[in-house]
GUTORZA-364797 format. One record per residue (C-alpha): residue number from 1; residue in three letters; y, x, z. Coordinates in Angstrom, 3 decimals, padded with zeros to 6 digits. Each point is the difference from the previous one (the first is absolute). Layout:
+-----+------+----------+----------+----------+
! seq ! type !       py !       px !       pz !
+-----+------+----------+----------+----------+
! NUM !  ALA !        Y !        X !        Z !
...
+-----+------+----------+----------+----------+
END
This chain:
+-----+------+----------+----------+----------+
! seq ! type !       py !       px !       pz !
+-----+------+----------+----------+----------+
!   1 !  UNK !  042.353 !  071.395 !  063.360 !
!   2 !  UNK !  001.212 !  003.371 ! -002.220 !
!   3 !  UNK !  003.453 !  000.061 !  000.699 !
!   4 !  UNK !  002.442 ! -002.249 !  003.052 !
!   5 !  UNK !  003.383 ! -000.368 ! -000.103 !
!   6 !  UNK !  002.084 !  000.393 !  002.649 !
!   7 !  UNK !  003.815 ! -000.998 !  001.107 !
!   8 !  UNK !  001.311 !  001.488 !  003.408 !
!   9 !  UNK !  003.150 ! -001.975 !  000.968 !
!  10 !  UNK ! -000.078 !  000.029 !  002.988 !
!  11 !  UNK !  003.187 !  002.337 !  000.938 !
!  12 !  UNK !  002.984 ! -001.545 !  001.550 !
!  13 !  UNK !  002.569 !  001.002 ! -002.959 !
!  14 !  UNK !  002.359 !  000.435 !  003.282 !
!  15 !  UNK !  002.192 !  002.215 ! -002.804 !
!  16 !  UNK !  000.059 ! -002.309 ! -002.759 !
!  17 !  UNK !  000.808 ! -003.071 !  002.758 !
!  18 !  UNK ! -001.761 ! -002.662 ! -001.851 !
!  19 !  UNK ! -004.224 ! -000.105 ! -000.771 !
!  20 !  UNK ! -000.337 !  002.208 ! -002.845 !
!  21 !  UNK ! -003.081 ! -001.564 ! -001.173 !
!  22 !  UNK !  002.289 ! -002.853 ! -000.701 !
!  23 !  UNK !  002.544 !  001.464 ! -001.911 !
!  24 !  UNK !  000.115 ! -001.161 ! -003.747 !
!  25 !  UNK ! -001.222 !  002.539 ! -002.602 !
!  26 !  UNK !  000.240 ! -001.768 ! -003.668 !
!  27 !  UNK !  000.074 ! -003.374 !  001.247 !
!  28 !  UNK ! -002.704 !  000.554 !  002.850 !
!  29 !  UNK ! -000.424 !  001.202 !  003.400 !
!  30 !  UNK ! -001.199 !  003.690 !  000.334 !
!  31 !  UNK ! -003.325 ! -001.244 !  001.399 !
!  32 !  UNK ! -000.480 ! -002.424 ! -002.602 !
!  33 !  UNK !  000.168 !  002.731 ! -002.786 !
!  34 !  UNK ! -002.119 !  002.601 !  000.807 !
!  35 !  UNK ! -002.271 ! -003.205 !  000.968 !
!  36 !  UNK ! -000.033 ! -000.899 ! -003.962 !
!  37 !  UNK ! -000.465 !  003.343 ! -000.995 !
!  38 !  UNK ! -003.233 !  000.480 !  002.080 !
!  39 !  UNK ! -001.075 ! -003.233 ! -001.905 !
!  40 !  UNK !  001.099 !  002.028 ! -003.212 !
!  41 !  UNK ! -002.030 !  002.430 !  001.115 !
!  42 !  UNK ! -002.782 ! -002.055 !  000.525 !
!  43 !  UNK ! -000.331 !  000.942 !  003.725 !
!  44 !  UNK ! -002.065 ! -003.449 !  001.426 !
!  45 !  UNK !  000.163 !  001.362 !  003.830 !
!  46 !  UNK !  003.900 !  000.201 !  000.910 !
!  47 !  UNK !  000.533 !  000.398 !  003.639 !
!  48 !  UNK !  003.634 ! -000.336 !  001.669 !
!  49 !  UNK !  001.066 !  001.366 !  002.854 !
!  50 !  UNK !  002.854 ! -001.546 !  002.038 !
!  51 !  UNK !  002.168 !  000.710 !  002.952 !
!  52 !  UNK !  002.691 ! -001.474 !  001.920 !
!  53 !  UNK !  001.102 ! -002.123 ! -002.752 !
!  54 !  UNK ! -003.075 ! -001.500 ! -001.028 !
!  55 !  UNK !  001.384 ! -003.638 !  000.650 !
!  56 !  UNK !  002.625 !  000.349 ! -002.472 !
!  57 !  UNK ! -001.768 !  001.922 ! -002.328 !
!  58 !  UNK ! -003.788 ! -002.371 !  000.015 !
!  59 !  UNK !  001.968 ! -002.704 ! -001.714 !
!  60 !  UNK !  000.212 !  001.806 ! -003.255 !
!  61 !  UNK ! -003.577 !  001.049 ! -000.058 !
!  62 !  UNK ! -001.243 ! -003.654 ! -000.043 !
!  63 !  UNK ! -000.833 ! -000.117 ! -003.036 !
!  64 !  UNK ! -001.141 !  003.254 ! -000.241 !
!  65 !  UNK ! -003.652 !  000.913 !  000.183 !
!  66 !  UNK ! -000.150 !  002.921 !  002.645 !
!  67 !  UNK ! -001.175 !  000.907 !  003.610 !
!  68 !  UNK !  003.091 ! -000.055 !  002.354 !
!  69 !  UNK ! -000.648 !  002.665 !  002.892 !
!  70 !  UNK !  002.263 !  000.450 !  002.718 !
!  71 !  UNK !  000.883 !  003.177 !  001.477 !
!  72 !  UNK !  000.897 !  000.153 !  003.730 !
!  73 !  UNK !  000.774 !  003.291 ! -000.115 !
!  74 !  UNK !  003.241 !  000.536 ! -001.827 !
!  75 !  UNK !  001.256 !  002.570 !  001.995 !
!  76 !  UNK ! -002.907 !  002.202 ! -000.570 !
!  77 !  UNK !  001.058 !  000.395 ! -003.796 !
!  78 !  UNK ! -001.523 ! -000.858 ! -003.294 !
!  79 !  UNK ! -003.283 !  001.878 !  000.846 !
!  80 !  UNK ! -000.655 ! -002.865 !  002.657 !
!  81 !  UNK !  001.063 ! -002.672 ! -003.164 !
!  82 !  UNK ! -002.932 !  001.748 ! -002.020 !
!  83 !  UNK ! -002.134 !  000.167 !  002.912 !
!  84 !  UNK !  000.279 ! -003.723 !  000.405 !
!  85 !  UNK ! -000.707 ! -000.401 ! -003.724 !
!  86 !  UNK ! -002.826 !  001.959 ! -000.152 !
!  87 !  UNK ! -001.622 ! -001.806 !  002.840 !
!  88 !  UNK !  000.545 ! -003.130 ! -001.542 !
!  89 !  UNK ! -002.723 !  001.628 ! -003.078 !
!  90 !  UNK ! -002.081 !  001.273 !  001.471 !
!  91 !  UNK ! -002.721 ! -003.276 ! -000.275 !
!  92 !  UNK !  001.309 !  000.373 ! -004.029 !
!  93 !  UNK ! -000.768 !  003.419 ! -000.351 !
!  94 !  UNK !  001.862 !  001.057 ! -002.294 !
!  95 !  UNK ! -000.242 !  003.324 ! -002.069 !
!  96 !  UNK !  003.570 !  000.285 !  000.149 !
!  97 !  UNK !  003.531 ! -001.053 !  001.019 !
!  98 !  UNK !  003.127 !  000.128 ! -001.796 !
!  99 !  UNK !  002.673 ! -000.171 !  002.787 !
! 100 !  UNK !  003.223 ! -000.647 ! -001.509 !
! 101 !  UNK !  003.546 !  000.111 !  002.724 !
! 102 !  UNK !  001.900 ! -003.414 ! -000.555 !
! 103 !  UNK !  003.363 !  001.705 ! -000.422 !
! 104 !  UNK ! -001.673 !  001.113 ! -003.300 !
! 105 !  UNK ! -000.245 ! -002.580 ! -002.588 !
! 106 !  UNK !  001.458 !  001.839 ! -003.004 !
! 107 !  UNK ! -002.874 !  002.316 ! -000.018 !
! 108 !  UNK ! -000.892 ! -000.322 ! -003.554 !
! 109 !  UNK ! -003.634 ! -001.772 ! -000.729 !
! 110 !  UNK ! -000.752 !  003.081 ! -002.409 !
! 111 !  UNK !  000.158 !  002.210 !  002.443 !
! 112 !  UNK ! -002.504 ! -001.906 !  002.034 !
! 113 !  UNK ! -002.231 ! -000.385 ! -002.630 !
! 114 !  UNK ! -000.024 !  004.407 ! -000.403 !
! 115 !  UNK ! -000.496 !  000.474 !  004.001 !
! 116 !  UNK ! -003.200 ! -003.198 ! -000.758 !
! 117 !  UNK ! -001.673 !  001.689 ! -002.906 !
! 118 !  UNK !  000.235 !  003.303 !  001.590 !
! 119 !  UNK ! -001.254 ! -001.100 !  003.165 !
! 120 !  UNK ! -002.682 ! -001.274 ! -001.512 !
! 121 !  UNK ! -000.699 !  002.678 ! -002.528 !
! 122 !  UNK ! -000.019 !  002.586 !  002.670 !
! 123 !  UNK ! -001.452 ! -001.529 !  003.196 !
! 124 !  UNK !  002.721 !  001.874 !  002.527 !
! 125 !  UNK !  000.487 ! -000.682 !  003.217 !
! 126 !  UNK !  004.126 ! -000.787 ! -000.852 !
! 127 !  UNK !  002.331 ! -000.535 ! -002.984 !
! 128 !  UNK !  003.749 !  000.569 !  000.552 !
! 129 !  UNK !  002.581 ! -000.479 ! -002.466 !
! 130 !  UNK !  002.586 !  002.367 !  000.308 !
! 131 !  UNK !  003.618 !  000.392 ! -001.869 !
! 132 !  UNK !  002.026 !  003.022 ! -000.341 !
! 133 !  UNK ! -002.394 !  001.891 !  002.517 !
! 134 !  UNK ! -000.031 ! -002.861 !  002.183 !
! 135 !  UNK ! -002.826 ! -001.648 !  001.318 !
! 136 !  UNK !  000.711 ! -004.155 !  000.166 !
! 137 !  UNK ! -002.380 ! -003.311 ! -000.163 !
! 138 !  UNK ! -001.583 ! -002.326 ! -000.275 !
! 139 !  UNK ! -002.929 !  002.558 !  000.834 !
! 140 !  UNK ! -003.540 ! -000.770 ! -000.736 !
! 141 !  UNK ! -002.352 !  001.021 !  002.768 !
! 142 !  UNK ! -003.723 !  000.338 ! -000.563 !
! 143 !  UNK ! -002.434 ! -001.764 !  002.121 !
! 144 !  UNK ! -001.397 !  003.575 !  000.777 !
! 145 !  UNK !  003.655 !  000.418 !  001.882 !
! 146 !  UNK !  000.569 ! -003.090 !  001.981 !
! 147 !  UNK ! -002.367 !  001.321 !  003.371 !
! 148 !  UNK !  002.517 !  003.011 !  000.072 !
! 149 !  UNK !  003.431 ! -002.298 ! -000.595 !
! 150 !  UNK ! -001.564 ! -002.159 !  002.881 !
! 151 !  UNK ! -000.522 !  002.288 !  002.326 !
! 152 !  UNK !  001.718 !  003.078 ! -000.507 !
! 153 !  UNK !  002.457 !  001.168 !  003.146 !
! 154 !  UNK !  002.404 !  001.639 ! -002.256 !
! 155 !  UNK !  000.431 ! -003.350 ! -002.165 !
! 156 !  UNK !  001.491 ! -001.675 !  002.973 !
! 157 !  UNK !  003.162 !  001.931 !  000.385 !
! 158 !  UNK ! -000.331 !  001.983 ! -003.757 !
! 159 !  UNK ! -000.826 ! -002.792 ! -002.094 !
! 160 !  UNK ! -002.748 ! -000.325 ! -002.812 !
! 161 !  UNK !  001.508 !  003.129 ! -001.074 !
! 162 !  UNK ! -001.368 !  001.355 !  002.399 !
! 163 !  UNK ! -003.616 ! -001.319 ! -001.480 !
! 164 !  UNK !  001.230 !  001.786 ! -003.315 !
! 165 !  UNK !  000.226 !  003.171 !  001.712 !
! 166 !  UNK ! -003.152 !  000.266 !  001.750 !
! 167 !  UNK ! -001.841 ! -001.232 ! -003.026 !
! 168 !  UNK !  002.134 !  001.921 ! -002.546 !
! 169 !  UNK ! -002.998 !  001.093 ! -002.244 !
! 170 !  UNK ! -000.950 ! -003.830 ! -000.097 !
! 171 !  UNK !  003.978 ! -000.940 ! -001.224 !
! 172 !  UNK !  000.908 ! -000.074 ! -003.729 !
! 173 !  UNK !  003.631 ! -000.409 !  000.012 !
! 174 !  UNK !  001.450 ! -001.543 ! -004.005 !
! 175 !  UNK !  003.141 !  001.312 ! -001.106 !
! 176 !  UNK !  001.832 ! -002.808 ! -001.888 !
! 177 !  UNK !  003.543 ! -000.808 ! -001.430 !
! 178 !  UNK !  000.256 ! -003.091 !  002.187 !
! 179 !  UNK !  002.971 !  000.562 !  002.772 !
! 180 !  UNK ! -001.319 ! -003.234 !  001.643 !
! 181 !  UNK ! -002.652 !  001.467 !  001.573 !
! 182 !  UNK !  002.237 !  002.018 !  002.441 !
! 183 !  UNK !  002.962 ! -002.636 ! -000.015 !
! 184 !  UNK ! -000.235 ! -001.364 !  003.591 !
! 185 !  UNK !  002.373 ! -003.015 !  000.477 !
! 186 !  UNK !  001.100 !  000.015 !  003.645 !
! 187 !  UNK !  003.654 ! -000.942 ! -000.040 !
! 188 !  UNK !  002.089 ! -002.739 ! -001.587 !
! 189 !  UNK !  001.286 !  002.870 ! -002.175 !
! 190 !  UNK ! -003.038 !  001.130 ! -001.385 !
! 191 !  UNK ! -000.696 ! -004.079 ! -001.003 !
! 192 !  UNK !  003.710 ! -000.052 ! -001.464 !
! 193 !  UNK ! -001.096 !  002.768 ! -001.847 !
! 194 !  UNK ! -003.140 ! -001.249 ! -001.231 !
! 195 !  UNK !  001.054 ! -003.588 ! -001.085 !
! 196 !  UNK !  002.763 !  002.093 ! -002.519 !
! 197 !  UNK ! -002.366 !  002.020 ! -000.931 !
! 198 !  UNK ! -001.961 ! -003.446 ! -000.976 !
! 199 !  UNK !  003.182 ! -001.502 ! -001.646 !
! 200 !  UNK !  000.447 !  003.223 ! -001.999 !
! 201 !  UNK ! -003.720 ! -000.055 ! -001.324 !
! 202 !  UNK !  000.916 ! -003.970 ! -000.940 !
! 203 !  UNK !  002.217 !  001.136 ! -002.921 !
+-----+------+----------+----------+----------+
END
């Protein structure tokens, strides 16, 4: 199994008020796209990771060929969502996971497809796009990494940055010219400001 893909949705988008895995993003719910771009991608493990929401959210996954994980640990952050995920492969084995945050489905595929080929040209531990000297996802973390994002102390309050740090020589971070990959959507404004940003593109 070279390469997993991997969806953590599990947050409870308490901000944005409604599911944001379920908000529409060019006639599709967030989840649903960065689900057809890891089949683009040709990524054949996809793992999910849900959270308080998963009932409303498992509906549009039917159809969808992908292992649903739950994570009972919201509160602990995303690092307990990744946890979860990485659990969940560890019978598959992967080489490496592509973890990619729900709230960001207008990542474009190209830029997944330069963090992919240099992951796999250079074997490190991490690939992190980054935008304007900003580090952002989805983040590709090398199977030589996932013992330290499991049990690293600092992760738990810090983060996987906090993995990034202590493994800094491992981390090859990609400048890009794709904003996405720092454009958190937590509020309704940031969506309002998305979908016109959509609409624009449309003409």
């Amino acid at each position: 199994m070279p390469l997993a893909g991997v969806i953590l949705a599990a947050g409870r988008s308490a901000r944005m008020g409604t599911p944001k895995a379920l908000l529409d993003f060019r006639g599709a719910p967030f989840i649903v796209r960065i689900l057809e771009a890891f089949e683009a991608l040709d990524l054949k493990t996809r793992v999910v990771v849900l959270g308080p929401d998963a009932a409303r959210i498992r509906p549009v996954l039917a159809t969808h060929d992908c292992l649903i994980v739950e994570n009972l640990d919201v509160d602990a952050g995303p690092i307990a969502s990744l946890r979860a995920a990485l659990s969940a492969l560890q019978p598959l084995r992967p080489a490496a996971a592509l973890v990619w945050p729900v709230d960001l489905p207008h990542v474009r595929i190209a830029t997944v497809e330069r963090l992919i080929e240099t992951w796999r040209r250079e074997q490190p531990g991490a690939v992190v796009p980054a935008f304007g000297g900003r580090r952002g996802h989805p983040v590709i973390w090398d199977a030589a990494l996932f013992g330290a994002l499991e049990s690293s102390p600092a992760a738990r309050t810090e983060g996987a940055r906090a993995v990034l740090r202590e493994h800094a020589s491992q981390t090859v971070t990609l400048a890009g010219d794709d904003p996405a990959v720092v454009d958190d959507l937590n509020t309704p404004e940031d969506y309002e400001r998305l979908v016109r940003e959509v609409n624009r593109d449309a003409y």
